[in-house]
C-alpha positions in Angstrom: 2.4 -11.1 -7.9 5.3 -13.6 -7.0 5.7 -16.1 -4.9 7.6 -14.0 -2.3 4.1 -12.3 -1.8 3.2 -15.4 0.3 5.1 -14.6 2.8 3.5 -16.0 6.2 2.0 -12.9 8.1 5.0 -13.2 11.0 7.5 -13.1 8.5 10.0 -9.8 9.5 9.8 -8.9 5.3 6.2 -9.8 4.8 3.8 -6.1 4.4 1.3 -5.4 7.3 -1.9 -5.5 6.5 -4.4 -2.8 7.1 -7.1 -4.6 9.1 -4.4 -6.3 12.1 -3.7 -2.7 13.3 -3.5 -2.7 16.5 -3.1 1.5 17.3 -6.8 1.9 16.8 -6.7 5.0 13.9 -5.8 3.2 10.2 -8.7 0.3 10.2 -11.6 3.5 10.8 -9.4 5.5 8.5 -9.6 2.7 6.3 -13.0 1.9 6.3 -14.3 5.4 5.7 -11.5 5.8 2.4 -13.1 1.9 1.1 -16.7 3.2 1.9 -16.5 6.4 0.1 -17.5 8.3 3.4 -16.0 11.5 4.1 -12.2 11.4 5.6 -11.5 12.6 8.6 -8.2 15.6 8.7 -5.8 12.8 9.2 -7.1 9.9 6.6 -4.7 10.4 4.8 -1.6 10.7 6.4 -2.4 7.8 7.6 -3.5 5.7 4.4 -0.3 7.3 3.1 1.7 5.8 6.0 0.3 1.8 5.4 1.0 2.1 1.5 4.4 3.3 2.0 5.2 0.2 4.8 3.2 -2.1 2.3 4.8 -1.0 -1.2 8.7 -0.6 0.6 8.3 -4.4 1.4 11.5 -6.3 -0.2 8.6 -8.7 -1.3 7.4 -7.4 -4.0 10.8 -7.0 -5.7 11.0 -8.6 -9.1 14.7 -9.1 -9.2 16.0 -9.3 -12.9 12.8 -8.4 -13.9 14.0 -4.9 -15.2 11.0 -3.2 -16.4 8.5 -4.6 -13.9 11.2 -3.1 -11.1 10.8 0.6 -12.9 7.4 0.4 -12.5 7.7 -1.1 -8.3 10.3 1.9 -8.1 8.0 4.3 -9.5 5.1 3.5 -7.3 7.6 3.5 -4.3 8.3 7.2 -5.1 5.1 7.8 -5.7 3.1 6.9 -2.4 5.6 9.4 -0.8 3.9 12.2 -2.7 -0.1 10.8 -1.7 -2.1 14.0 -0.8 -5.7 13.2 -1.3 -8.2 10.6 -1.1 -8.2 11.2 -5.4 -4.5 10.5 -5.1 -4.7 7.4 -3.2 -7.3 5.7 -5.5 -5.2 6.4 -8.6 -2.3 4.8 -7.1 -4.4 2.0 -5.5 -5.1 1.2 -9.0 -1.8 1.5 -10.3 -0.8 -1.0 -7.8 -3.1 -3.4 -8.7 -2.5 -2.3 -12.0 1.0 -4.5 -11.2 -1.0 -7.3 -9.5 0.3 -5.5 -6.0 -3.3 -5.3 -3.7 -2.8 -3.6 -0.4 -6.6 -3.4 0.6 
C-alpha cells in the first residue's frame, strides 16, 4: 500500500469504507458476505458496488510503477464483472494479494 492510502477519511479521493454507510443495505450485506451466512438477492450487487468505489479510488495508483499499475488496472476491470459471493472472495484476495484491503 502507499502512502496515498492514508488519506484522512474526509478526503474527496480517499475510498469509503464499508462500515460508515449511512443507506442502511451494504453494512447487513456486509456482514452476512464476512460471516459466511447466506446472501440475500441483492448482496451482491451491492458488495460489487463498494469494491468498485473502493478499487476506482485515484489512491491506490502506483504512478511509474508499471507493472504494479497492470495489476490495479486488472482488478479495476475485474470488480465490474463480480457475480457471486465465490467471485467476490477471489478478488478480495487478489486485492490483498496487492496489499489493497477493502474489508
Amino acid at each position: 500500500m502507499t502512502e496515498r492510502a492514508l488519506l484522512p477519511p474526509d478526503d474527496p479521493q480517499a475510498p469509503r469504507y464499508w462500515m460508515y454507510e449511512v443507506g442502511g443495505k451494504l453494512v447487513p450485506a456486509m456482514k452476512r458476505y464476512l460471516e459466511g451466512t447466506r446472501a440475500f438477492p441483492d448482496d451482491v450487487n451491492l458488495i460489487r458496488a463498494y469494491l468498485r468505489q473502493w478499487i476506482d479510488s485515484p489512491v491506490w495508483d502506483h504512478g511509474n510503477e508499471a507493472e504494479m499499475q497492470r495489476d490495479l488496472d486488472e482488478l479495476r476491470r475485474k470488480a465490474r464483472e463480480l457475480r457471486t459471493i465465490s467471485d467476490i472472495t477471489t478478488w478480495v484476495e487478489q486485492a490483498l494479494d496487492l496489499g489493497i484491503d477493502p474489508l
